[in-house]
C-alpha positions in Angstrom: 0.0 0.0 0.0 1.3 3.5 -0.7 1.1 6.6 1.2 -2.2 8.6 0.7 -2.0 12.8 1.1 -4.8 14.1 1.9 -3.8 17.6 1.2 -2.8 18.8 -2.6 -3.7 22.1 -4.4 -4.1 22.0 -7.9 -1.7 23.9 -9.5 -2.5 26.8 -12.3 -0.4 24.5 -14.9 -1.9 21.2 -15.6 1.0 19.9 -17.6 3.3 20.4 -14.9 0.8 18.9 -13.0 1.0 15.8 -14.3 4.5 15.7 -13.8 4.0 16.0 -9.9 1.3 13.1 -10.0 4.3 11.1 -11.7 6.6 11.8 -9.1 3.9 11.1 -6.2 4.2 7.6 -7.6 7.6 7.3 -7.8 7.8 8.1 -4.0 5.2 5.6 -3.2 2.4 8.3 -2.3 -0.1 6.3 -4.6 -3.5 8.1 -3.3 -4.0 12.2 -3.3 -6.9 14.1 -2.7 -6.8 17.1 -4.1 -8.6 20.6 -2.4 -11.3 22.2 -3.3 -11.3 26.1 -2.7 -14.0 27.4 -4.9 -16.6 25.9 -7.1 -14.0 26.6 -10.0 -11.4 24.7 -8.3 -13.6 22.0 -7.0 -14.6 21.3 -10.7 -11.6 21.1 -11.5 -10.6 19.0 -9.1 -13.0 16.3 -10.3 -11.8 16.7 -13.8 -8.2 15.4 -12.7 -9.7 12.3 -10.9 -11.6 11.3 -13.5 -7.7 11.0 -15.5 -6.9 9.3 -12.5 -9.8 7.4 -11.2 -7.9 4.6 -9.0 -5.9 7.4 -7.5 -7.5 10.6 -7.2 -10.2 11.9 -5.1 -11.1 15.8 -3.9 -12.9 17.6 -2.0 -15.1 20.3 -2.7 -16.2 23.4 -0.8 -15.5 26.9 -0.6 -12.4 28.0 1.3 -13.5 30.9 3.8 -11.0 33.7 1.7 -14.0 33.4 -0.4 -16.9 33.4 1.5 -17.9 37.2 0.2 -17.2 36.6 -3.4 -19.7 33.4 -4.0 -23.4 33.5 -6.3 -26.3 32.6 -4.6 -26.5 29.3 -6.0 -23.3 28.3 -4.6 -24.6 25.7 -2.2 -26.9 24.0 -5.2 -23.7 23.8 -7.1 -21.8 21.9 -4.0 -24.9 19.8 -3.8 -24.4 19.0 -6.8 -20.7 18.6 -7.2 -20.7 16.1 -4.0 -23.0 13.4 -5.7 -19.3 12.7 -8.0 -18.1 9.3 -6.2 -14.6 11.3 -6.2 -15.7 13.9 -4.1 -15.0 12.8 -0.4 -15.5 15.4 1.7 -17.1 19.0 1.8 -14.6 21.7 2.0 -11.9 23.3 2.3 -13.9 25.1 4.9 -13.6 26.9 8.2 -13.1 30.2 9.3 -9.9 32.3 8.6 -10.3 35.5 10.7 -6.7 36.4 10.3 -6.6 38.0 6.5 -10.5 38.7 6.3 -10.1 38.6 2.6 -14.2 37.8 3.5 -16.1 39.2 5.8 -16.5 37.1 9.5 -20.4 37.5 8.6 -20.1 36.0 5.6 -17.4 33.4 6.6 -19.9 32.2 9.3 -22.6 32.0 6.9 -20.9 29.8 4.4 -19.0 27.6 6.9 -22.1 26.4 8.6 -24.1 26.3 5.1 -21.3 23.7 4.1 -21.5 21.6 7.5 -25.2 21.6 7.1 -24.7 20.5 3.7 -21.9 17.7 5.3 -24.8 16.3 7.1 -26.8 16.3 4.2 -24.3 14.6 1.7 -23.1 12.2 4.5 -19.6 13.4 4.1 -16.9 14.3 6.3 -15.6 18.0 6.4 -12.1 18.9 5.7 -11.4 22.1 7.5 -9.6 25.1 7.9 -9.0 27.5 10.5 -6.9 30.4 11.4 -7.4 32.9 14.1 -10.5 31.4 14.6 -10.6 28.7 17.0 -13.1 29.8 19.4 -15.9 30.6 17.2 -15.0 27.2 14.8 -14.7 25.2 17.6 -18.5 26.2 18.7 -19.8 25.7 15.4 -18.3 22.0 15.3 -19.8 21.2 18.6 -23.3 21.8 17.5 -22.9 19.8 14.1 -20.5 17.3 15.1 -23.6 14.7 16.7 -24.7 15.1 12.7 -21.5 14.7 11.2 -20.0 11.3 10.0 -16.6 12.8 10.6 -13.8 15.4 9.6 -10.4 16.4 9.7 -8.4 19.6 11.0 -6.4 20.0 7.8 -2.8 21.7 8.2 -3.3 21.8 11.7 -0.6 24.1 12.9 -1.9 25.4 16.6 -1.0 24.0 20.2 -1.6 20.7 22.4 -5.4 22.2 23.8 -6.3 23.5 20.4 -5.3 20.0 18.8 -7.4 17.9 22.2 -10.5 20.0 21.6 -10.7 18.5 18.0 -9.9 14.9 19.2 -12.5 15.7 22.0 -15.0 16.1 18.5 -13.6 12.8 17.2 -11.8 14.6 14.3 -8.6 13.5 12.3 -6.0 16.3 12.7 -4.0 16.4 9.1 0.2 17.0 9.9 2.1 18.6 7.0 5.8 20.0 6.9 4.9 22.6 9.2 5.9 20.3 11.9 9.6 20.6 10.0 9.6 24.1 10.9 11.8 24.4 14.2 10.9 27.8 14.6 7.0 28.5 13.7 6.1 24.9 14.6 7.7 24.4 17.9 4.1 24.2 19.3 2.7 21.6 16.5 6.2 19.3 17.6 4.9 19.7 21.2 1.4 18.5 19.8 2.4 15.8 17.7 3.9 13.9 20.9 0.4 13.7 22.1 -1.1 12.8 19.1 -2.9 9.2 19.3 -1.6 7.6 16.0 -5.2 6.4 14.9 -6.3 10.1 14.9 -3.5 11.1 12.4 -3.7 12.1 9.0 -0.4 13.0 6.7 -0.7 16.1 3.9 2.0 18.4 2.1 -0.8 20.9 1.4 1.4 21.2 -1.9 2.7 23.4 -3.5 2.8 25.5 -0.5 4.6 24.6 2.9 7.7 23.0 1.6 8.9 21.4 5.0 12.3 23.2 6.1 15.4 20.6 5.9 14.3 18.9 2.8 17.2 18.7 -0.1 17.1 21.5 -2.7 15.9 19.9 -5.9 15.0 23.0 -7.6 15.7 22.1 -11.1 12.7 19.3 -10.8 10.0 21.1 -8.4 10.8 24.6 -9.0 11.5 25.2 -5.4 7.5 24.2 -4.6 6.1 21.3 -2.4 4.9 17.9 -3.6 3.1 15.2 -2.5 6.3 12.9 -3.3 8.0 14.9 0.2 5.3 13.2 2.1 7.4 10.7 3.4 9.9 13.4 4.7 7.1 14.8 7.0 6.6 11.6 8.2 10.0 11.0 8.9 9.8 13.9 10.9 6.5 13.0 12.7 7.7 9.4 13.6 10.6 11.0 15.3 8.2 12.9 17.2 5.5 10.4 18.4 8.6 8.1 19.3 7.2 5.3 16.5 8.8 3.3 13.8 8.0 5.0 10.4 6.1 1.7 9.5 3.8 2.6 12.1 2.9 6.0 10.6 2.6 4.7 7.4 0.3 1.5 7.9 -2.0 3.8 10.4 -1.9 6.6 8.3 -3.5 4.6 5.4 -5.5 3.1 7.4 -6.7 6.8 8.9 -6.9 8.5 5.5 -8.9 5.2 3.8 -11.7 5.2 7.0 -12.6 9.1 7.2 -12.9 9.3 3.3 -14.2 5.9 2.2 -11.7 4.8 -0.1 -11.6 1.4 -0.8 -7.9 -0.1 0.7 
């Protein structure tokens, strides 16, 4: 079995695109599941798993940077996009009250339309959160009895933030931001905590490229990729005091249960 990341923007140029799903398979990461940010993106997203049907699934949602900017109709469109059998889990959503590229009325709107619509569809939500927690955290405690599941993707906050989703029965998603031994010295902390049946592994690619891993420039352009999954959980087996087996057996297992992918 390879190593599934649950994480992966698509990137604006599909033929280099391609090339990254190569090199995911070259590195063993057989299974990706690509975000969905927008309804755009979401469609999109479905597009590449039907070129890659044993291998790619998505998400799709609207990220909260673009919680102002959507048509009325969005939520008829998700609706409608989450019937695709690649489409595993509504989101990327959550609350980001750090940029406010939308506005928090707006952001709280949208977020709990797409957990109501989670409960609806009878998929898990794949979240996001930043400068937020409080108000999220609220919001998830009055769906979660409704909600067949979910995961805190790219979790990067502290040992109570990270309990307080485990207390939900949530998967928390670990990418290279756990590499960083400056901004992520309070993930690290986390991570020792971590039970390993709650974990899930991303790259959140192309962004977050985890600090410490070899230049290789002339191939990746200095971006992330889901073939560096394996260095994060290098770096995360270290951490939990496991053997790297472990995390990648349990991971699988994780990423397989939450999103209903057959093993």
């Amino acid at each position: 079995m390879g190593w599934v990341d649950v994480g992966v923007n698509i990137t604006e140029k599909p033929l280099a695109f391609d090339d990254v799903v190569q090199r995911s398979f070259e590195a063993q990461v057989s299974k990706l599941i690509l975000t969905g940010t927008n309804v755009l993106k979401s469609n999109q997203a479905i597009e590449w798993c039907s070129k890659y049907p044993q291998n790619l699934y998505c998400t799709a949602g609207v990220h909260p940077h673009y919680a102002s900017d959507v048509s009325a109709d969005v939520m008829q469109q998700l609706q409608h996009l989450a019937t695709h059998e690649c489409v595993k889990a509504i989101g990327e959503c959550g609350l980001d009250f750090n940029r406010n590229f939308s506005t928090k009325a707006d952001q709280l709107r949208i977020f709990e339309q797409q957990l109501e619509l989670a409960v609806q569809s009878k998929k898990p939500v794949f979240l996001h959160e930043r400068d937020a927690f409080d108000e999220q955290i609220r919001l998830l405690q009055h769906y979660r009895p409704q909600l067949v599941g979910g995961v805190a993707h790219c979790f990067t906050g502290n040992t109570a933030q990270m309990q307080a989703y485990l207390d939900l029965d949530l998967y928390i998603g670990i990418t290279g931001w756990v590499c960083d031994t400056k901004r992520g010295l309070d993930l690290q902390a986390a991570v020792k905590t971590l039970p390993l049946d709650r974990l899930l592994l991303e790259t959140d690619s192309p962004y977050l490229r985890p600090k410490g891993l070899p230049n290789n420039r002339k191939i990746d352009g200095g971006s992330n990729e889901p073939a560096y999954l394996p260095f994060i959980a290098e770096q995360v087996a270290q951490l939990m005091g496991v053997e790297i087996e472990a995390i990648k057996s349990q991971s699988i297992i994780n990423s397989h249960t939450l999103f209903s992918m057959a093993l």
